[in-house]
N, C-alpha and C positions, 0 to 999 in steps of 0.2 A: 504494500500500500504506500502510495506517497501522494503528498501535492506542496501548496504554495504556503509560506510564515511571513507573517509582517516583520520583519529585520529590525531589531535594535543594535545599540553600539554593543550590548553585552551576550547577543546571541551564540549561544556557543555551540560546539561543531557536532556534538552528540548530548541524548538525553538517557537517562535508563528511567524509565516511568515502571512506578512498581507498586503502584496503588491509586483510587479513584480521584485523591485530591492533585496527586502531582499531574492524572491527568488532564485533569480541570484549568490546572496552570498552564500545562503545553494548550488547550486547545481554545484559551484566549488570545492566543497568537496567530489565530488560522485568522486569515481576510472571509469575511462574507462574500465578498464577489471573487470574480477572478483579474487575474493582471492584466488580460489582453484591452486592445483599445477596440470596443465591442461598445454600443451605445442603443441601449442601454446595457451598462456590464453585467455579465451573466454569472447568475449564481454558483459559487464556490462548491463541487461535487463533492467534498469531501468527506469520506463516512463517518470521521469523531465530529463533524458538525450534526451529521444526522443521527447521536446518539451511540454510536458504535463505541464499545468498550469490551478488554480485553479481561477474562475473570482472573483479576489478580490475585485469586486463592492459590491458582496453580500455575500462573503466565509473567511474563514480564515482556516489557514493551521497549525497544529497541529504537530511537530516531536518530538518524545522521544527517546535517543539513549540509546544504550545498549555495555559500552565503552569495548576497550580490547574481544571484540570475535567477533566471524562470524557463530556463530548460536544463538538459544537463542533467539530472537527479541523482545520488549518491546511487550504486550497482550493489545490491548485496552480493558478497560473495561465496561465504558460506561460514560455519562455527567449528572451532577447533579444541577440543579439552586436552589441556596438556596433566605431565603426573602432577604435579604440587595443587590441580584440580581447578585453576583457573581456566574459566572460560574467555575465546577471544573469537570477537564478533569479526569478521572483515568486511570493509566494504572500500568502494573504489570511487573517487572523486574523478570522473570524467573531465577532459579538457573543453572550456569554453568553445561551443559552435559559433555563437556569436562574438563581437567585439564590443561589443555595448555592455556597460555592468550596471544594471537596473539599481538605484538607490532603495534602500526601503524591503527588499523581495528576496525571499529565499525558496528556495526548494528542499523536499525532504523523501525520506523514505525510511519506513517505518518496517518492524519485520518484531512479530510477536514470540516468543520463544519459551520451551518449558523454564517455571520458574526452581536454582538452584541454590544450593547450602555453600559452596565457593561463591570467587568473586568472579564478576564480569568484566572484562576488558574489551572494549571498543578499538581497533584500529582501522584507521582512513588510511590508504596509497593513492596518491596521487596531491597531497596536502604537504607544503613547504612546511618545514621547523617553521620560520617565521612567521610565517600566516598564521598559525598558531597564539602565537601569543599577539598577534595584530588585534587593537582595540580602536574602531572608530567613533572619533570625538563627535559628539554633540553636539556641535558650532552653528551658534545664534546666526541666523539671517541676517545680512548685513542692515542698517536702517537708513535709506535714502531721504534727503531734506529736501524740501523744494525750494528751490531759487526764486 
């Protein structure tokens, strides 16, 4: 499952949602419409809008975003248990199609998983070290005076 997140400076690259409230929080961040320039813009498909929720007695819920576009969607790849019992999600940050990096717009992809007694580890390929710790500032619009 995936679709589109309204982008903050603090959005971060993955979620592990593992109960009803944390998913309450991811899916304030879903847009009601969609990104395209469609007039009037049509409503956001997405199934946590339409009440879909994963039974966090036995599931945990997996999102990796894919910040600045609206194509592109993180690729799951697949889950690996290593011996010390860590689990490690993969998934793959595809390269921009476009050249344009949408202000505001992420994309995601979501992958529900049995819930475990070790830890989860999330890895992204195709994601710089630095892009990582990149934090975009909040910078007030500039304010024009008239003449």
């Amino acid at each position: 499952m995936g679709g589109f997140l309204t982008q903050t400076a603090a959005t971060p690259q993955s979620y592990l949602i593992e109960n009803s409230q944390q998913l309450e929080s991811f899916v304030t961040m879903l847009p009601k419409v969609t990104p395209f320039k469609t007039l009037p813009a049509s409503p956001n498909p997405d199934p946590f809008l339409e009440g879909y929720s994963p039974n966090f007695e036995e599931k945990v819920l997996i999102v990796v975003t894919g910040r600045d576009r609206i194509t592109d969607p993180p690729v799951f790849l697949g889950v690996e248990t290593s011996e010390d019992g860590i689990r490690r999600v993969r998934f793959e940050l595809p390269e921009r199609t476009t050249k344009t990096y949408p202000y505001g717009w992420a994309v995601y992809t979501g992958v529900v998983l049995p819930r475990i007694e070790g830890n989860t580890k999330v890895l992204v390929n195709g994601v710089e070290e630095a892009d990582e710790d990149f934090q975009r500032g909040n910078f007030k619009r500039a304010e024009f005076q008239k003449l």
